[in-house]
SETORLO-361021 format. One record per residue (C-alpha): x, y, z. Coordinates in nm, 4 decimals, padded with zeros to 6 digits. Example, Ala and Ser with C-alpha at 12.3 -4.5 7.8 and 13.67 -1.06 7.14 Angstrom:
        x        y        z
  01.2300 -00.4500  00.7800
  01.3670 -00.1060  00.7140
END
This chain:
        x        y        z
  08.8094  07.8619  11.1562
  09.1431  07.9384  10.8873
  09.4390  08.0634  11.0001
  09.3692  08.3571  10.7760
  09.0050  08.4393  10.9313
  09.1227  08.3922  11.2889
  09.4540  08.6021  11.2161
  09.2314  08.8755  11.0926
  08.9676  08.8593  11.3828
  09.2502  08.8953  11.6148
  09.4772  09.1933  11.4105
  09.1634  09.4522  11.4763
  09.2989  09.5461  11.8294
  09.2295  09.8696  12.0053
  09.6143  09.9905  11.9282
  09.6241  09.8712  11.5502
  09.2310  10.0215  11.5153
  09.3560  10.3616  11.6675
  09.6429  10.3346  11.4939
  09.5432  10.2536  11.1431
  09.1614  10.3548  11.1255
  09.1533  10.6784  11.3808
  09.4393  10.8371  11.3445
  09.4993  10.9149  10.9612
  09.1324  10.9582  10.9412
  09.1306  11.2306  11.1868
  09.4437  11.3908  11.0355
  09.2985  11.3982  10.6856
  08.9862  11.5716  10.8476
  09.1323  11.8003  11.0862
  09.4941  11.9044  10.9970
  09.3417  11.9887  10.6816
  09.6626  12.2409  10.6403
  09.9288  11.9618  10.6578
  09.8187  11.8193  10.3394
  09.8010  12.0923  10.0962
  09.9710  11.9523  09.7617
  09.9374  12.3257  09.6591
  10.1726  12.4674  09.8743
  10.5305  12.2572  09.9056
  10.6697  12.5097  10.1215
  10.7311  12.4958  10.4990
  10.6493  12.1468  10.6954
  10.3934  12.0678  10.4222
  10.5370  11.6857  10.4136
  10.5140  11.6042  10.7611
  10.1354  11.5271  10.7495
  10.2220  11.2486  10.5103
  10.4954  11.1481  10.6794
  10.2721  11.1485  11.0193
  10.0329  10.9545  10.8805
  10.2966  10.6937  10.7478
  10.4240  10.6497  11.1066
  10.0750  10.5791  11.2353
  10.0191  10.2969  10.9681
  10.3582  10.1307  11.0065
  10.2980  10.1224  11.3926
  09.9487  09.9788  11.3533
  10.0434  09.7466  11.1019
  10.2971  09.5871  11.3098
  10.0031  09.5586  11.6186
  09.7421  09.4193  11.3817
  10.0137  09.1747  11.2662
  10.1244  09.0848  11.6255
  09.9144  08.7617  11.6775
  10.1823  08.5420  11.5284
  10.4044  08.6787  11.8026
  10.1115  08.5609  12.0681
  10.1232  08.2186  11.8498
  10.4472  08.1347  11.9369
  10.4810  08.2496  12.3090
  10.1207  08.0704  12.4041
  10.2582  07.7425  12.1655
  09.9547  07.7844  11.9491
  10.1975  07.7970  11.6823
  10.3284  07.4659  11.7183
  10.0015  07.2854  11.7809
  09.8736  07.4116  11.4411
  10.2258  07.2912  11.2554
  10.1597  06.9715  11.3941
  09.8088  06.9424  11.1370
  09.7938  06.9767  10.7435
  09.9245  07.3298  10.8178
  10.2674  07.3834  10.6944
  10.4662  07.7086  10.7928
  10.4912  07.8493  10.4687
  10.0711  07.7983  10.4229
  10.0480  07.9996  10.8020
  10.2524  08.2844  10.7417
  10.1068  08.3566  10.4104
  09.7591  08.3545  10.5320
  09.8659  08.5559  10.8589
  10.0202  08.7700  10.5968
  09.7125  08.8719  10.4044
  09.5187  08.8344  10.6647
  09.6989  09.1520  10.8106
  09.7573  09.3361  10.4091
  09.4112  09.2938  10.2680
  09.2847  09.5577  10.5475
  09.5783  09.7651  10.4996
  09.5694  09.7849  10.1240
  09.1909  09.8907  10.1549
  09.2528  10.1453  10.3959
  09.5630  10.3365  10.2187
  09.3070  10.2990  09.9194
  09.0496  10.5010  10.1474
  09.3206  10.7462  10.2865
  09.3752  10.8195  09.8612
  09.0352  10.8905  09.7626
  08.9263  11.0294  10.0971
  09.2419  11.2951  10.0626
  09.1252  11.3066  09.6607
  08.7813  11.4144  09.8262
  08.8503  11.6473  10.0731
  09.1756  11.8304  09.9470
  09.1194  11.7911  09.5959
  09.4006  11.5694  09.5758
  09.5173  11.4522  09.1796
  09.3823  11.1288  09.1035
  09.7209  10.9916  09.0568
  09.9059  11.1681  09.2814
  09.6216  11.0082  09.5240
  09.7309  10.6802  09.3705
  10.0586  10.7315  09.4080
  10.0497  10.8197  09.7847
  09.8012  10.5083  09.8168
  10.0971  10.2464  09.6602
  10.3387  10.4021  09.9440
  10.1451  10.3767  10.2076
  10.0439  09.9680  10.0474
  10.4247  09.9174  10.0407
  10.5161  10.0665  10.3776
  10.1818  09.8599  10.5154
  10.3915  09.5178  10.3878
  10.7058  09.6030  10.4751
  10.5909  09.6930  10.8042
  10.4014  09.3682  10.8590
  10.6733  09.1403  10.7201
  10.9174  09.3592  11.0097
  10.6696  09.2391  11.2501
  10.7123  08.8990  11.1577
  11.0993  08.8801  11.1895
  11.0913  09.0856  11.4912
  10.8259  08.7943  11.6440
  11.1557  08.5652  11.5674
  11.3407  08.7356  11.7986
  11.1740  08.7279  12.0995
  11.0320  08.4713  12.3406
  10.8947  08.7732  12.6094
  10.5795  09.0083  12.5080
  10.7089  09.2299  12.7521
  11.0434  09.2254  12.5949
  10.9323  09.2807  12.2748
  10.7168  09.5870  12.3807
  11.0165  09.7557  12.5052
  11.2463  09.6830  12.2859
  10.9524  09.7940  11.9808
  10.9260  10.1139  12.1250
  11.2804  10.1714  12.0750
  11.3062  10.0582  11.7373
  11.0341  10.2466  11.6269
  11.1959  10.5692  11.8270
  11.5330  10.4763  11.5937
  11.3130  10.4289  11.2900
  11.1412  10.7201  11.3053
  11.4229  10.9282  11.3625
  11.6675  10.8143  11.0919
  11.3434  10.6936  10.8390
  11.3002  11.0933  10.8014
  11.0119  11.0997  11.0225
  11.0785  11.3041  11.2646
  11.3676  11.5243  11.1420
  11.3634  11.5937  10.7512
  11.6172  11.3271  10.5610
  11.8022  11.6054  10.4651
  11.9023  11.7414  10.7238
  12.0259  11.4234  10.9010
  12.3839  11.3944  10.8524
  12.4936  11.1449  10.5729
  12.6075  10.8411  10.7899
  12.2316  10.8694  10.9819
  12.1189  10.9317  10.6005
  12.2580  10.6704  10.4232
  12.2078  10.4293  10.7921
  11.8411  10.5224  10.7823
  11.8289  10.3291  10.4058
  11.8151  09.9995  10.6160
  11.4244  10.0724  10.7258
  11.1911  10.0861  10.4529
  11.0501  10.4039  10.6758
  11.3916  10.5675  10.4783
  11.2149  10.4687  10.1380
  10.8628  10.5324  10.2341
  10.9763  10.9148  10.3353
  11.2018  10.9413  10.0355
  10.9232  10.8268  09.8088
  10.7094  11.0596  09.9427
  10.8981  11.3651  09.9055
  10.9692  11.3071  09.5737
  10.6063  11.2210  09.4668
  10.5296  11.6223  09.6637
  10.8202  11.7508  09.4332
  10.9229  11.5605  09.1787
  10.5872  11.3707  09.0744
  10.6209  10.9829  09.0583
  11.0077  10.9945  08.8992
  11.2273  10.6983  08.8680
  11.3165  10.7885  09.2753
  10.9458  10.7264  09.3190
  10.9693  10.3441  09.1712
  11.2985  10.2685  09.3373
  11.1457  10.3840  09.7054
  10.8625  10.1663  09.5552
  11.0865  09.8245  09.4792
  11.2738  09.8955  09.7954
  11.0503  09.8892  10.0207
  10.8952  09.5459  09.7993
  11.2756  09.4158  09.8915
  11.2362  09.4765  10.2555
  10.8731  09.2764  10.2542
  11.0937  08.9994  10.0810
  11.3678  09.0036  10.3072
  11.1539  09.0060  10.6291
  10.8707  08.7097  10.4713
  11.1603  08.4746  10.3858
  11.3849  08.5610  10.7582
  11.0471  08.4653  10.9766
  10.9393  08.1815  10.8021
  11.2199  08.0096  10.9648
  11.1231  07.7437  11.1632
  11.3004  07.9431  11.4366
  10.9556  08.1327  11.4853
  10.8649  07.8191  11.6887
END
């Protein structure tokens, strides 16, 4: 079995299926009221912005096995073959993104479906969502770098992901939060991912929309090239 087909086999775990599959699904289905592009009034964001912060937790879950890799030494076995690291964290990458693009593809066209959603402002939302996927996955990656504990890396996830949603503009409108939170929050890609989407709710896709778009691109970048490091191993 590839890297890539065993990395995918293992990303479908209970937290990253609830995460990515059940939870946005059962938004756009049920909390039909938090994503009406007809009304911009009120909280009318924070249904999109909900179901960002269940995809950028799952994403990092489905993406977890290269974390298990490295603390059960799988990872070095398979370095020691034809298998270089570049070649394994490129198919663990897609492995984890192929999935994820397809399902903030579905999330567009199911919202397109149900809440009469624009067909590019469907699109639009879909790209986000694609971006924030990646960046999310590649965080995963350089946060797998970091620690030699799963139980370490649990704890300390849930508080990074307690910071990021708080200064990303997930929990508390972006602005609102005071400018050194605002402009501290522009390290995350969640920052970008909530910026982008209240612009595409206001504004449309603008040039804001692009640069929350090639931001977030940076940050997938940025956290590819810091864990392929041989210091994963």
């Amino acid at each position: 079995m590839t890297v890539f087909k065993y990395a995918m086999r293992r990303g479908f775990n209970p937290v990253s299926v609830i995460a990515n599959f059940f939870v946005p699904f059962s938004l756009l289905v049920f909390a039909q009221g938090l994503f009406d592009t007809n009304d911009l009034s009120g909280m009318n964001a924070w249904g999109f912005l909900l179901v960002a912060l269940t995809i950028m937790v799952g994403m990092f879950y489905m993406a977890k096995s290269i974390q298990n890799d490295k603390i059960n030494g799988v990872l070095v076995r398979i370095l020691t073959g034809p298998i270089t690291m570049r070649s394994y964290l490129i198919q663990n990458f897609f492995a984890a993104m192929i999935p994820a693009a397809i399902l903030c593809l579905i999330l567009g066209f199911t919202g397109f479906i149900l809440h009469g959603w624009y067909f590019d402002f469907a699109l639009a939302l879909s790209l986000i969502y694609i971006m924030l996927s990646a960046s999310s996955i590649g965080l995963s990656f350089a946060w797998s770098c970091l620690f030699k504990s799963k139980e370490a890396s649990a704890a300390m996830f849930t508080m990074l992901i307690s910071l990021i949603s708080f200064v990303g503009g997930f929990m508390i409108p972006l602005s609102m939060l005071p400018d050194v939170l605002y402009y501290g929050g522009a390290l995350f890609p969640a920052h970008w991912a909530s910026r982008g989407i209240n612009n595409l709710l206001i504004y449309g896709v603008d040039f804001d929309y692009w640069l929350s778009i090639l931001a977030m691109f940076l940050f997938t970048v940025a956290f590819l090239l810091f864990g392929g490091k041989r210091r994963l191993i």
